[in-house]
Backbone as a printed PyTorch tensor [residue, N CA C, xyz], in Angstrom:
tensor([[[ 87.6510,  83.4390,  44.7430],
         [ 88.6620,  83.2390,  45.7960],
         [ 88.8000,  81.7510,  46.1470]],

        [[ 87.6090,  80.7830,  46.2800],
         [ 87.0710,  79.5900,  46.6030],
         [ 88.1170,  79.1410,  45.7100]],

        [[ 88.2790,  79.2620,  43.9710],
         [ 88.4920,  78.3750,  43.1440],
         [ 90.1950,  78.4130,  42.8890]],

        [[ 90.4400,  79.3660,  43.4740],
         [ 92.2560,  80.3460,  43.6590],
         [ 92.9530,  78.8880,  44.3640]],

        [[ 91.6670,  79.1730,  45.6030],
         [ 92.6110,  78.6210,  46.3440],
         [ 92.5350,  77.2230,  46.4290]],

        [[ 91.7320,  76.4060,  45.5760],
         [ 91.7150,  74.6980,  45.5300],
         [ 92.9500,  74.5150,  44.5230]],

        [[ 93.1300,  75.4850,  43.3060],
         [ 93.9590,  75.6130,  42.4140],
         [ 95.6300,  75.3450,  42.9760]],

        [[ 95.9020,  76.0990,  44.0590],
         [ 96.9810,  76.3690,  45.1690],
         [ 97.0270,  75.2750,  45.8170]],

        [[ 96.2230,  74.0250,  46.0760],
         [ 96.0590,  73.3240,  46.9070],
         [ 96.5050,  72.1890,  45.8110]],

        [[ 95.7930,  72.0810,  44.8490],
         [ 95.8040,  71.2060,  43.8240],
         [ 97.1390,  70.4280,  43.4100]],

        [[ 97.7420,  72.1870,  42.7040],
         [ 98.9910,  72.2950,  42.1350],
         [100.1300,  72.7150,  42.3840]],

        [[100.1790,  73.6220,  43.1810],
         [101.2920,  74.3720,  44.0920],
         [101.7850,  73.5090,  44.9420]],

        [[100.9610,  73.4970,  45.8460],
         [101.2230,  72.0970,  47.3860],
         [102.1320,  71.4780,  46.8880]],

        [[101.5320,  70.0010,  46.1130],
         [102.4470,  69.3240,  45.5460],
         [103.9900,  69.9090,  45.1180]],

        [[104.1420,  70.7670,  44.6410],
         [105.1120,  71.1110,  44.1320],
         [105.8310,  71.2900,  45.4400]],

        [[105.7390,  72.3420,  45.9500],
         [106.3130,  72.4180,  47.2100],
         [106.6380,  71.0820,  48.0810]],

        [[106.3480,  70.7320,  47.6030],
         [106.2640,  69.1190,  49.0980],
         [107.6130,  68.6850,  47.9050]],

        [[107.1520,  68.1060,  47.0300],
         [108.4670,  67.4630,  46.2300],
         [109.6130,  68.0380,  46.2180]],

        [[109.9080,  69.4260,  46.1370],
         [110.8840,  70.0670,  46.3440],
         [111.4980,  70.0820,  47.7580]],

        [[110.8210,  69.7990,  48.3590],
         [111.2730,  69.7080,  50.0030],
         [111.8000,  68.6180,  50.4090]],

        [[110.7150,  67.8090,  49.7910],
         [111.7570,  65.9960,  49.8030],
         [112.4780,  66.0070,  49.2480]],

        [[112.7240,  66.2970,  47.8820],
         [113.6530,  65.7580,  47.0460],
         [115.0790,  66.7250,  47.7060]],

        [[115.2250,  67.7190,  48.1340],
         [116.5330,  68.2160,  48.9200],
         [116.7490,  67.5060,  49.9350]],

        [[115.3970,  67.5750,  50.7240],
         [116.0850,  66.4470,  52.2060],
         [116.5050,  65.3680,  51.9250]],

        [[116.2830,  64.9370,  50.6530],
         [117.2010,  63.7350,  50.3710],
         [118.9310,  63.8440,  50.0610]],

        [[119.0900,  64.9390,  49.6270],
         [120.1110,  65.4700,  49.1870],
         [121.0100,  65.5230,  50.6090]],

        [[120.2240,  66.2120,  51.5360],
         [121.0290,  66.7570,  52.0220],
         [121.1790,  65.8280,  53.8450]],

        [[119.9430,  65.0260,  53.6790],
         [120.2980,  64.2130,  54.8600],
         [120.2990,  62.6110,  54.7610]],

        [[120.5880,  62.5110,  53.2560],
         [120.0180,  60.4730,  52.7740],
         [122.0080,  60.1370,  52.8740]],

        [[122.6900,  60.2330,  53.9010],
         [123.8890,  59.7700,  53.9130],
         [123.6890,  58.6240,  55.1610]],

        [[124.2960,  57.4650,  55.2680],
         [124.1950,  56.9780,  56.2200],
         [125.5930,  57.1510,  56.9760]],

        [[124.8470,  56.8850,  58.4790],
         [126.3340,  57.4320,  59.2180],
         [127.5050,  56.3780,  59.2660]],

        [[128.7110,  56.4710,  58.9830],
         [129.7930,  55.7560,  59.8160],
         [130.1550,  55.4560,  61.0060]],

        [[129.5210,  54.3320,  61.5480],
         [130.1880,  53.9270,  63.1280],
         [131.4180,  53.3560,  63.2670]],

        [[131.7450,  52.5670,  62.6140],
         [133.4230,  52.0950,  62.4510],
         [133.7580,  52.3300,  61.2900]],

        [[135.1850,  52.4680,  61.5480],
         [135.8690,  52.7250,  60.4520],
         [136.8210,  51.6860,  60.1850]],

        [[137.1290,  51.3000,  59.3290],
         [138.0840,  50.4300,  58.6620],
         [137.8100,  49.4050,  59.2730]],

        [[137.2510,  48.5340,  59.4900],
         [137.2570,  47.2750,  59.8650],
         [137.8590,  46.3310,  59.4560]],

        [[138.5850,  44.7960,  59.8410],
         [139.1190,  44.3780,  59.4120],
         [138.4320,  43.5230,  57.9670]],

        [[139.2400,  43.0430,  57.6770],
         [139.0900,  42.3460,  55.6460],
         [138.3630,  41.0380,  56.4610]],

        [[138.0520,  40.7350,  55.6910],
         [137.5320,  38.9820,  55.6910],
         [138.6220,  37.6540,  55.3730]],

        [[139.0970,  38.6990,  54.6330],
         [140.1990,  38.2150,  54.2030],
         [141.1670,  37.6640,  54.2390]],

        [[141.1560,  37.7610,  55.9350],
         [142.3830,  37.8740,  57.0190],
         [141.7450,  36.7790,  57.7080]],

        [[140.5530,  36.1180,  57.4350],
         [140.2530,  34.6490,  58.1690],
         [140.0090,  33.7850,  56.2410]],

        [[139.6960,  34.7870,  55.3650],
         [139.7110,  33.2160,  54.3230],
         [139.8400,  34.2200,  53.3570]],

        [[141.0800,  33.5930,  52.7140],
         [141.6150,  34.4300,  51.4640],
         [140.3990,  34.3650,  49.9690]],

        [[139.3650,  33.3680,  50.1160],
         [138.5580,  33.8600,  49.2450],
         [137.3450,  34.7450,  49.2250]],

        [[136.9930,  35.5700,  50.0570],
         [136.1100,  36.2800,  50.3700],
         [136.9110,  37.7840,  50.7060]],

        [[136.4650,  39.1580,  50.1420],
         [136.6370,  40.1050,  50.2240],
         [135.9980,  40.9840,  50.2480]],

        [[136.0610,  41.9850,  51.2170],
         [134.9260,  43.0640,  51.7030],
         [135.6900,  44.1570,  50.9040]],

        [[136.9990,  44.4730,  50.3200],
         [136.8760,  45.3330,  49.5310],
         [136.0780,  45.9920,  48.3660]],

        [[135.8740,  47.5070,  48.0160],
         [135.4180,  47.5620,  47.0370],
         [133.8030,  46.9370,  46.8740]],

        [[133.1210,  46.3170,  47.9500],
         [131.8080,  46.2240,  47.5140],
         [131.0570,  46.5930,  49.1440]],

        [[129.6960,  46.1830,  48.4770],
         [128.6590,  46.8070,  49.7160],
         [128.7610,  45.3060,  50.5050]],

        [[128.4490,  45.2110,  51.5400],
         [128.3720,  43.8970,  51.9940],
         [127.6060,  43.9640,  53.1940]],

        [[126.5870,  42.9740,  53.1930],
         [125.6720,  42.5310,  54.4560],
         [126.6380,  41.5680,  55.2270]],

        [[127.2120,  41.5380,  56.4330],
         [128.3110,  40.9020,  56.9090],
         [127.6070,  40.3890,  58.3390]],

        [[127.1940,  39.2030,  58.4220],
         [126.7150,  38.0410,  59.5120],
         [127.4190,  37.0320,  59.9730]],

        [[127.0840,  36.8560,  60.9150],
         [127.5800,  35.5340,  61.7300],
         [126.8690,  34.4350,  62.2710]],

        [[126.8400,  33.4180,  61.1980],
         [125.9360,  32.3510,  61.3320],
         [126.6190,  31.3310,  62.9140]],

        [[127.5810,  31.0380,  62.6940],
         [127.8920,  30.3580,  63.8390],
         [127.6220,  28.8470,  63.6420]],

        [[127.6980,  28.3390,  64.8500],
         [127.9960,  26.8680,  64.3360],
         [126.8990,  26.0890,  64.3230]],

        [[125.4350,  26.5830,  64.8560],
         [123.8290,  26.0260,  64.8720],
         [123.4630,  26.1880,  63.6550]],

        [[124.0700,  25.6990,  62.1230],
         [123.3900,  26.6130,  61.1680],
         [121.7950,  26.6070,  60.8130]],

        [[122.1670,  25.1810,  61.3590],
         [120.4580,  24.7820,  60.6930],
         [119.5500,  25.4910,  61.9580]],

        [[119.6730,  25.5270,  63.0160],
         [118.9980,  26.7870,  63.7020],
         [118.6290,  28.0400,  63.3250]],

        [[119.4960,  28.6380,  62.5740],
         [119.7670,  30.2500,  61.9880],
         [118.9340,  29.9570,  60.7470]],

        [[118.9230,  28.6230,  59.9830],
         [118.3700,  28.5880,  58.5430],
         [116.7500,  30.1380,  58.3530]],

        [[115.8220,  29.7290,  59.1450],
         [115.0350,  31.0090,  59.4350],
         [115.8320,  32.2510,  59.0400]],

        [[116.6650,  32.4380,  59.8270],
         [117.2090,  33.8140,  60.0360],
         [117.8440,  34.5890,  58.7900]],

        [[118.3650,  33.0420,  58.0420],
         [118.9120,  33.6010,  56.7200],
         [118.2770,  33.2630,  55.4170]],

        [[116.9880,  32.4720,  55.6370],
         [115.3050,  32.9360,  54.9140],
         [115.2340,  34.1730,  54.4900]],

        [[114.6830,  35.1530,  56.1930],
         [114.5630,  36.3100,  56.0050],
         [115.2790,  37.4370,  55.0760]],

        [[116.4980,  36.7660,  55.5770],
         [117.6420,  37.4330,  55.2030],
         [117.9090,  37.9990,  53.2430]],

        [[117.4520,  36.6980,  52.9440],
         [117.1570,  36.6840,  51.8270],
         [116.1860,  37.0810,  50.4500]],

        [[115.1310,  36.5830,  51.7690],
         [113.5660,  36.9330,  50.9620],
         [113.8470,  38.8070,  51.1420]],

        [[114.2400,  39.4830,  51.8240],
         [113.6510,  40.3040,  52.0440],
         [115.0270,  41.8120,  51.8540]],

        [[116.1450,  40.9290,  51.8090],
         [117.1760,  42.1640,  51.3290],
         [118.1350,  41.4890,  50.4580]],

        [[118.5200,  40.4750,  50.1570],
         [119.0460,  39.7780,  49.0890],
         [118.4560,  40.1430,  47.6970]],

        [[117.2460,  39.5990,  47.6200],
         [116.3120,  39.2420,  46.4480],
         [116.2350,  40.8270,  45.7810]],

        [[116.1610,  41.1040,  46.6810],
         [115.8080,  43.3440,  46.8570],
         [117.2300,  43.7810,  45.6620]],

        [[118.1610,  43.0520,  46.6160],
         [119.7390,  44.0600,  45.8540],
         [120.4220,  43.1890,  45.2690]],

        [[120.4210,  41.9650,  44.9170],
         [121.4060,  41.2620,  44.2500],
         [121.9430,  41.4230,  42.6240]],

        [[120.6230,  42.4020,  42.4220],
         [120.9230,  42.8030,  40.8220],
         [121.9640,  43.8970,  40.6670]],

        [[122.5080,  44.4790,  41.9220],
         [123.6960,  45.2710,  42.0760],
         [124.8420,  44.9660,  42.0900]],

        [[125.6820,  44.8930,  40.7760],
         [127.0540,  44.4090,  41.2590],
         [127.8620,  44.4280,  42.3410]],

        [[127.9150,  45.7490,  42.7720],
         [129.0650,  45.4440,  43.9350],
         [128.5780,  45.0200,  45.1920]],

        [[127.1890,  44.5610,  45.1590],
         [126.2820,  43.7480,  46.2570],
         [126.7190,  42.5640,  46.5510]],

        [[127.3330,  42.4390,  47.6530],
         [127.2060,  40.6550,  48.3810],
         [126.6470,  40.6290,  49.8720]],

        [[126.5790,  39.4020,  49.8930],
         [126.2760,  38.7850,  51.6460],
         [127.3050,  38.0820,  52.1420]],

        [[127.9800,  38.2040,  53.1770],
         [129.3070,  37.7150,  53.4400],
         [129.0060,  37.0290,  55.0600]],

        [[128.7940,  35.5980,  55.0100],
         [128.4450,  35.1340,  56.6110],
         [129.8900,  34.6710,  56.8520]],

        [[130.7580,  34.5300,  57.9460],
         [131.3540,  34.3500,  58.8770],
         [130.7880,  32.8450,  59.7470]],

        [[131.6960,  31.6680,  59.4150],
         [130.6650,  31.0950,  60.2080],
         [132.2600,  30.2000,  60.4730]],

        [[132.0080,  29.1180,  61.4370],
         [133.1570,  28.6240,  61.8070],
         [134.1330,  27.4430,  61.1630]],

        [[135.6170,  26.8550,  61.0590],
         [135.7290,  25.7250,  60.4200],
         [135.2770,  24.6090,  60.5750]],

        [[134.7570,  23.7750,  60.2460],
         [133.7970,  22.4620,  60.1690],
         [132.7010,  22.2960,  59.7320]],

        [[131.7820,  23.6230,  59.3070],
         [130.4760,  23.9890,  58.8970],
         [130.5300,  23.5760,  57.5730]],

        [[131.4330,  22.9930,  56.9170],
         [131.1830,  22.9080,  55.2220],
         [130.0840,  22.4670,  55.0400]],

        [[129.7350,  21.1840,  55.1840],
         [128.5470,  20.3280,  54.7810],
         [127.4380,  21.1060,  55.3240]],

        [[127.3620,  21.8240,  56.4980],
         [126.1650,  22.6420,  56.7620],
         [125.9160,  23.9630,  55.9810]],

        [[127.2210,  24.6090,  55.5730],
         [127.1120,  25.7050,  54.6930],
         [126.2120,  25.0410,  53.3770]],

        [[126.6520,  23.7990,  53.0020],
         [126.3350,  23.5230,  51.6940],
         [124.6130,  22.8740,  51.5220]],

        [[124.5070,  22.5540,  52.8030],
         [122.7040,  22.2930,  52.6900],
         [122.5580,  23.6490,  52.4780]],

        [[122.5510,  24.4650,  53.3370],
         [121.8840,  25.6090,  53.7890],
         [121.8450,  26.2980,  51.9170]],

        [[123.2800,  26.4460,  50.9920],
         [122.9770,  27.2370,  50.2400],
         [122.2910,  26.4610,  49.4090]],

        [[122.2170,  25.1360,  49.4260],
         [121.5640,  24.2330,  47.9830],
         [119.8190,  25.0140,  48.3390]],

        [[119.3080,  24.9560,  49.9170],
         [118.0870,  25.3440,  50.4510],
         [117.9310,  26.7640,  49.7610]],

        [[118.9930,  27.6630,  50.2540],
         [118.5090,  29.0720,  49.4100],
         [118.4420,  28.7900,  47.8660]],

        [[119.7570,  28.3630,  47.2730],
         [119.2730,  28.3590,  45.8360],
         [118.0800,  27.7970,  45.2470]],

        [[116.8980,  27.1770,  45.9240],
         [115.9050,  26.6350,  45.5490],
         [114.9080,  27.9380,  45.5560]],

        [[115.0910,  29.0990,  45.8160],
         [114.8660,  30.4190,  46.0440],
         [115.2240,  31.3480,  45.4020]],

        [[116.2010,  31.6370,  45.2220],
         [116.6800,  32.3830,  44.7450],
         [118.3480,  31.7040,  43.9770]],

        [[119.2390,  33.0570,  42.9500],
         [120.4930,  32.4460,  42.9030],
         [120.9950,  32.8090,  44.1950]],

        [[122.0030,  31.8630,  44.2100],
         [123.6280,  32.2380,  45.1170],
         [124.5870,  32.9540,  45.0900]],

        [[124.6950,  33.2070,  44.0510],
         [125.4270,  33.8810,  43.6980],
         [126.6260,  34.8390,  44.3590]],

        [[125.9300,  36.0870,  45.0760],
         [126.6650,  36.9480,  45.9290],
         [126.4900,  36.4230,  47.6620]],

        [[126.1180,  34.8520,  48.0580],
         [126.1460,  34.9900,  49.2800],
         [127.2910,  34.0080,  49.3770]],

        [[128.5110,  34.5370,  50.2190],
         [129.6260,  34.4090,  50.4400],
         [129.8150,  33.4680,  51.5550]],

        [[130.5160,  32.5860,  52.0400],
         [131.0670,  32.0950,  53.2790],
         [132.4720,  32.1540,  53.3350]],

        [[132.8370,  33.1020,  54.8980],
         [134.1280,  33.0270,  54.9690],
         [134.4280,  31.9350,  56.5950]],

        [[135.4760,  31.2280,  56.2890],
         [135.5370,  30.1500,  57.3310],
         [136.6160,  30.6990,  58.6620]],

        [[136.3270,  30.4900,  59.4340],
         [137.8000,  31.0810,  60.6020],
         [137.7880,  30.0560,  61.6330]],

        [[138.8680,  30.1660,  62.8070],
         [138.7400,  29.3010,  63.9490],
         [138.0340,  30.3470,  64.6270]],

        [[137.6770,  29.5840,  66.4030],
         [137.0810,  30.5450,  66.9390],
         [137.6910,  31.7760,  67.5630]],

        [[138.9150,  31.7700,  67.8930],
         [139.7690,  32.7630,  67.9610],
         [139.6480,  33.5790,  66.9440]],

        [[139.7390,  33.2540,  65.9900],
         [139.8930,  34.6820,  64.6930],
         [138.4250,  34.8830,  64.7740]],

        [[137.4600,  34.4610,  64.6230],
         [135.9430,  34.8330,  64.4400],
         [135.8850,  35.9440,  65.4980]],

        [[136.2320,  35.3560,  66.8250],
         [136.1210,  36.2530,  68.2190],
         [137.1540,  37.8280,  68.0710]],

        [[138.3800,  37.8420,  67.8010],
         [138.8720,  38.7580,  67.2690],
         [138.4170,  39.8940,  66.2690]],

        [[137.9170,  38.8110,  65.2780],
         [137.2080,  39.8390,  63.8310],
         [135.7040,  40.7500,  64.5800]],

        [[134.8070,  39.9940,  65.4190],
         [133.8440,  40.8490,  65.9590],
         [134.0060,  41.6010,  66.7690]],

        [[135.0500,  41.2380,  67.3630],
         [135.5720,  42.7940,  68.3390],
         [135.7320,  44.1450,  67.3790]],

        [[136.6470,  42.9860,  66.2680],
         [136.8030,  44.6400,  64.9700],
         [135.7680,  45.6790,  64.8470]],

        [[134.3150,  44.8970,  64.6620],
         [133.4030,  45.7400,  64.5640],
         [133.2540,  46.7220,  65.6140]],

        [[133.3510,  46.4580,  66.4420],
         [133.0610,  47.7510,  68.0070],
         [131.6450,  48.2930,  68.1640]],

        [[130.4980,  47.4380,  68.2460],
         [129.4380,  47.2700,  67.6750],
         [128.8830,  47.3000,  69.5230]],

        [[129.6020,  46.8200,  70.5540],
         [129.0640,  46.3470,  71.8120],
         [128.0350,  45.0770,  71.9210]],

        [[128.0970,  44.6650,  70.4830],
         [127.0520,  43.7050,  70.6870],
         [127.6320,  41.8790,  71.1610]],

        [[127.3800,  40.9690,  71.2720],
         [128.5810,  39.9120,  71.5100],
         [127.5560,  38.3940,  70.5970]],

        [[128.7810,  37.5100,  70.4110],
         [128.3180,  36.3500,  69.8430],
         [128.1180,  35.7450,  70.9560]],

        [[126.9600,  34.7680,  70.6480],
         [126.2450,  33.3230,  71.3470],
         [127.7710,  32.2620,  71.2830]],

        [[127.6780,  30.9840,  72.3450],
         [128.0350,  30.4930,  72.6590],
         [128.1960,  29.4670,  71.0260]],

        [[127.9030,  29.6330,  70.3360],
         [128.3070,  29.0750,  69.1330],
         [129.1090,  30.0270,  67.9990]],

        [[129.1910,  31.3440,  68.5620],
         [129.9160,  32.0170,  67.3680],
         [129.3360,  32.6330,  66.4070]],

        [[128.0010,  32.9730,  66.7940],
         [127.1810,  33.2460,  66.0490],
         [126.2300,  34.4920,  66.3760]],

        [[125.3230,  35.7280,  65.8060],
         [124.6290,  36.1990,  66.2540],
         [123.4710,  36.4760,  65.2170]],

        [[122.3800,  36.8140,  65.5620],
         [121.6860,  37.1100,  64.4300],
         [121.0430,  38.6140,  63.7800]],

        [[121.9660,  39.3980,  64.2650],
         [122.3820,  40.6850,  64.1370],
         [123.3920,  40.4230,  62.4730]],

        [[123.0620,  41.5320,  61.6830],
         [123.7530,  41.7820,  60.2710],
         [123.9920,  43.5150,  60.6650]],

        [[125.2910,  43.4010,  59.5290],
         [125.6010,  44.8950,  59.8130],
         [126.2590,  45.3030,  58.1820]],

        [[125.7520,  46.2950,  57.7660],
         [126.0490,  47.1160,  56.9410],
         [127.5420,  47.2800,  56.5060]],

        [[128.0500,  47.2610,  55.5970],
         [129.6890,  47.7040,  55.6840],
         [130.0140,  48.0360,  53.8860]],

        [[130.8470,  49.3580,  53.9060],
         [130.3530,  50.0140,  53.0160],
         [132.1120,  49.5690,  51.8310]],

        [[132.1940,  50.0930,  50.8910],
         [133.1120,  49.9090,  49.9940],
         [134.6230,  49.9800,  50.3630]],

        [[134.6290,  51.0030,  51.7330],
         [135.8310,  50.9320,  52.4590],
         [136.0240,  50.4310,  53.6000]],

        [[135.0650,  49.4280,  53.6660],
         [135.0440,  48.6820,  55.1290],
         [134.8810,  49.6630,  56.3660]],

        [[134.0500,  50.2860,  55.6370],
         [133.6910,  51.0960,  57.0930],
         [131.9740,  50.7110,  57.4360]],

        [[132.0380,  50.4550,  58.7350],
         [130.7380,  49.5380,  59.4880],
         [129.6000,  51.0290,  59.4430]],

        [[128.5840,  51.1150,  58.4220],
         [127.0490,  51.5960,  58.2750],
         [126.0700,  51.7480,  59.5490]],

        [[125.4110,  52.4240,  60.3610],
         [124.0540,  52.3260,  60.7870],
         [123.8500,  54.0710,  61.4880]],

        [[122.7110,  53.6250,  61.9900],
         [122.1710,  54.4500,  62.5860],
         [122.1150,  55.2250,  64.2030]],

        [[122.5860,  56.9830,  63.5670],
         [122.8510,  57.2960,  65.2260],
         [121.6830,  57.9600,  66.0250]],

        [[120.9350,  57.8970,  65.1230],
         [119.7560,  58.5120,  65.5840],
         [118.1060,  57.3440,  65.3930]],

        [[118.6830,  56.3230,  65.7620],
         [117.3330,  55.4990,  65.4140],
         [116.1220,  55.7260,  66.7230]],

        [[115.2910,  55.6460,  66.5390],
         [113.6600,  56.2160,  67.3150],
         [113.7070,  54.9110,  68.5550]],

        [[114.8460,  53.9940,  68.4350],
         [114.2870,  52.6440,  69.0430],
         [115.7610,  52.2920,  70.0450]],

        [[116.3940,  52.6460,  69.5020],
         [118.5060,  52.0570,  70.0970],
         [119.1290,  53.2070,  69.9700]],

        [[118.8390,  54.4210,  69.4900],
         [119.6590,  55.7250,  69.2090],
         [120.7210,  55.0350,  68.8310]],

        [[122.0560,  54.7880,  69.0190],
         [122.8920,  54.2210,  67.8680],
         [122.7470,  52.7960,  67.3120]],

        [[122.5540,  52.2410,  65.9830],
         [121.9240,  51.6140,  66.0550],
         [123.1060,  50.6090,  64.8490]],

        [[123.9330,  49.9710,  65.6410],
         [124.5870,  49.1640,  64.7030],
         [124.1380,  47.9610,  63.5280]],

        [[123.4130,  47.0240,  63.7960],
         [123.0610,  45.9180,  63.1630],
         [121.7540,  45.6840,  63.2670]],

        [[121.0060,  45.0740,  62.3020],
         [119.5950,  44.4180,  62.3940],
         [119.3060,  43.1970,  62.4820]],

        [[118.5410,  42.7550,  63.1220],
         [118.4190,  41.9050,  63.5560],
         [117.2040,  40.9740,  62.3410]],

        [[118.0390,  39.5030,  62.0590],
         [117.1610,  38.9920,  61.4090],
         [115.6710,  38.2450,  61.4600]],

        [[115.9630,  37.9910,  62.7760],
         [114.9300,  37.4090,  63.2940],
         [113.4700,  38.2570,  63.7070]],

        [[113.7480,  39.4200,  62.9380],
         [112.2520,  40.3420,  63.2460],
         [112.3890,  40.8520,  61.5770]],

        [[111.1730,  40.4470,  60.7750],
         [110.8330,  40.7870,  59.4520],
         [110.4630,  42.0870,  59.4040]],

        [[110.0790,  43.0920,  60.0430],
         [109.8280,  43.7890,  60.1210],
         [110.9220,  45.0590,  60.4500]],

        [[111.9780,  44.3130,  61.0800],
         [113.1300,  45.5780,  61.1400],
         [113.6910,  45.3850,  59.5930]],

        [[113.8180,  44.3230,  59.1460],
         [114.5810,  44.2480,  57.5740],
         [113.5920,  44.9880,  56.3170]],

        [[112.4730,  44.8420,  57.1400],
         [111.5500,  45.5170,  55.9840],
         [111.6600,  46.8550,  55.8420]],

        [[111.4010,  47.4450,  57.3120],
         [111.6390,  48.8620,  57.5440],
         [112.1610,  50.0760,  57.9920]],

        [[113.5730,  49.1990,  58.4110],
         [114.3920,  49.6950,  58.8290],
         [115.4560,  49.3620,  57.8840]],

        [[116.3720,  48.3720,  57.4790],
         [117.2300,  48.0740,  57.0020],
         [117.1760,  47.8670,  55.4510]],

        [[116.3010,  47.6370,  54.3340],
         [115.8460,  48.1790,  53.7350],
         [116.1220,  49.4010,  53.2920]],

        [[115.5950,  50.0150,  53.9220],
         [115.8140,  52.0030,  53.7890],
         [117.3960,  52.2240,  53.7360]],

        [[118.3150,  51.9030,  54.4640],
         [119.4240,  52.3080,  55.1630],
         [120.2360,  51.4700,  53.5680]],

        [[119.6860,  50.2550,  53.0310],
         [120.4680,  49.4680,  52.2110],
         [120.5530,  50.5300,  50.8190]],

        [[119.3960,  50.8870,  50.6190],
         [118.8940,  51.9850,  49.3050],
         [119.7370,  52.9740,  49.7180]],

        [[119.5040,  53.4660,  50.9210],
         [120.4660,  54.7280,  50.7940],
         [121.8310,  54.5010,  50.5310]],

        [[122.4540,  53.8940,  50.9980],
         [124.2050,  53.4990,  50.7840],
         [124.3440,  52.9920,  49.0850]],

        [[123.4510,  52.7960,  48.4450],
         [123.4600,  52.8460,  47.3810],
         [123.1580,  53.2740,  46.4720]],

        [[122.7380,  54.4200,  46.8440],
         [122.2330,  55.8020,  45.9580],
         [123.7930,  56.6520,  46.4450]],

        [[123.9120,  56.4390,  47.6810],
         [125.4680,  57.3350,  47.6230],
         [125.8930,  57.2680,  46.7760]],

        [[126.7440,  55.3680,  46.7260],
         [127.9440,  55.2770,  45.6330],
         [127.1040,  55.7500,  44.0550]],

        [[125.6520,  55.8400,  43.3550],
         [125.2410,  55.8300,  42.4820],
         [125.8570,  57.3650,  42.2480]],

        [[125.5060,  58.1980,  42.8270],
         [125.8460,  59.3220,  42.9300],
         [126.6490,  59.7200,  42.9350]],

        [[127.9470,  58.8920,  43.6420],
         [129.3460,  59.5280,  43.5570],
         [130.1250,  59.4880,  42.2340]],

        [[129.6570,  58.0040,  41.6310],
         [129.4620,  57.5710,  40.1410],
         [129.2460,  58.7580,  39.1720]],

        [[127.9320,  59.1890,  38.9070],
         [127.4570,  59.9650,  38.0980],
         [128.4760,  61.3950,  38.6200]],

        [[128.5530,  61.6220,  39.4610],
         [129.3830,  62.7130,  39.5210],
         [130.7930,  62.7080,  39.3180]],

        [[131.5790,  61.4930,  39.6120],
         [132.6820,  61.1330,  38.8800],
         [132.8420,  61.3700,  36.9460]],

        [[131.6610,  60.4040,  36.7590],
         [131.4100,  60.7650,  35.1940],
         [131.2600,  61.9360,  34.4640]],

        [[130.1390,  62.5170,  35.3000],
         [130.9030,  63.9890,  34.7710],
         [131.9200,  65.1860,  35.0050]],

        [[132.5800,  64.4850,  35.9000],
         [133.4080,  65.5770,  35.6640],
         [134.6430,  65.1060,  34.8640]],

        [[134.7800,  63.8190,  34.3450],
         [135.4780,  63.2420,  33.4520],
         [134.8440,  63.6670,  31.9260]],

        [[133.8950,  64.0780,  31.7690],
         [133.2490,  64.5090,  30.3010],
         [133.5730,  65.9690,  30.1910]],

        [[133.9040,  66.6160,  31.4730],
         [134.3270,  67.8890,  31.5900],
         [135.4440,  68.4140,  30.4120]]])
């Protein structure tokens, strides 16, 4: 009876447990939509576009070299993670006059990593102030135009997070300045939105082989 039941414990258990995760993934790994359609980027600088891809969407503001930290993190820890994903970018928002500060800041990351997918779109402060209202997030920019809150935004420009988080219950943006929410919170939420589209993919494909 002793040896039945280590057997059951051994080999069964396991089984059971994987089968249990692997559905709850199925059936609850969607992340929620808090806004919908948000505006383009596009609409403050015709070279940057939130269509059609995943995008980490920030607002550096006009302290850049203040924020430099913020978009360290930013990097080391969800950039480096997803950049091998095509339709992956980072899209900061920061104000007109920042060129020369945009351009330390990325020569600093590229000593790190590539550049590749991290984007700058330029606006006045009127359009910057406008475009973050778009989000409907309740959250507000600093006196420079800037916050250090990032927010999720998915292939149709619809704004990503969490309505059930253990800490903010709705939980729009993460904050860069704590390594630990990007590690373990935002992180998670980035994988999932990209196992969606992986998925919607593979299921597109086959039903085209159909």
């Amino acid at each position: 009876m002793k040896k039945a039941f280590v057997l059951v414990v051994l080999f069964i258990f396991p089984l059971v447990a994987y089968l249990f995760f692997a559905s709850g993934i199925n059936n609850f790994g969607r992340l929620p939509i808090l806004t919908e359609n948000i505006p383009n980027v596009s609409e403050l600088d015709n070279g940057v576009n939130l269509d059609d891809k995943i995008t980490i969407l920030g607002f550096l503001g006009s302290d850049i070299e203040q924020k430099k930290g913020n978009a360290f993190n930013l990097n080391q820890k969800i950039y480096k993670r997803f950049s091998e994903f095509n339709d992956f970018q980072i899209v900061m928002i920061v104000p007109e006059g920042t060129e020369d500060k945009v351009k330390s800041l990325k020569d600093e990351l590229g000593a790190l990593s590539d550049v590749d997918k991290w984007n700058f779109a330029y606006g006045s402060e009127a359009e910057i102030k406008t475009f973050f209202q778009g989000l409907k997030t309740g959250l507000y920019l600093d006196e420079n135009l800037g916050t250090s809150y990032v927010f999720i935004i998915d292939k149709d420009r619809n704004l990503r997070g969490r309505n059930d988080d253990e800490d903010e219950g709705i939980k729009y943006g993460f904050s860069t300045t704590s390594v630990a929410e990007l590690n373990n919170k935002m992180e998670d939420d980035v994988k999932i939105i990209l196992a969606e589209y992986r998925l919607a993919l593979k299921k597109n494909n086959a039903n085209r082989s159909k």
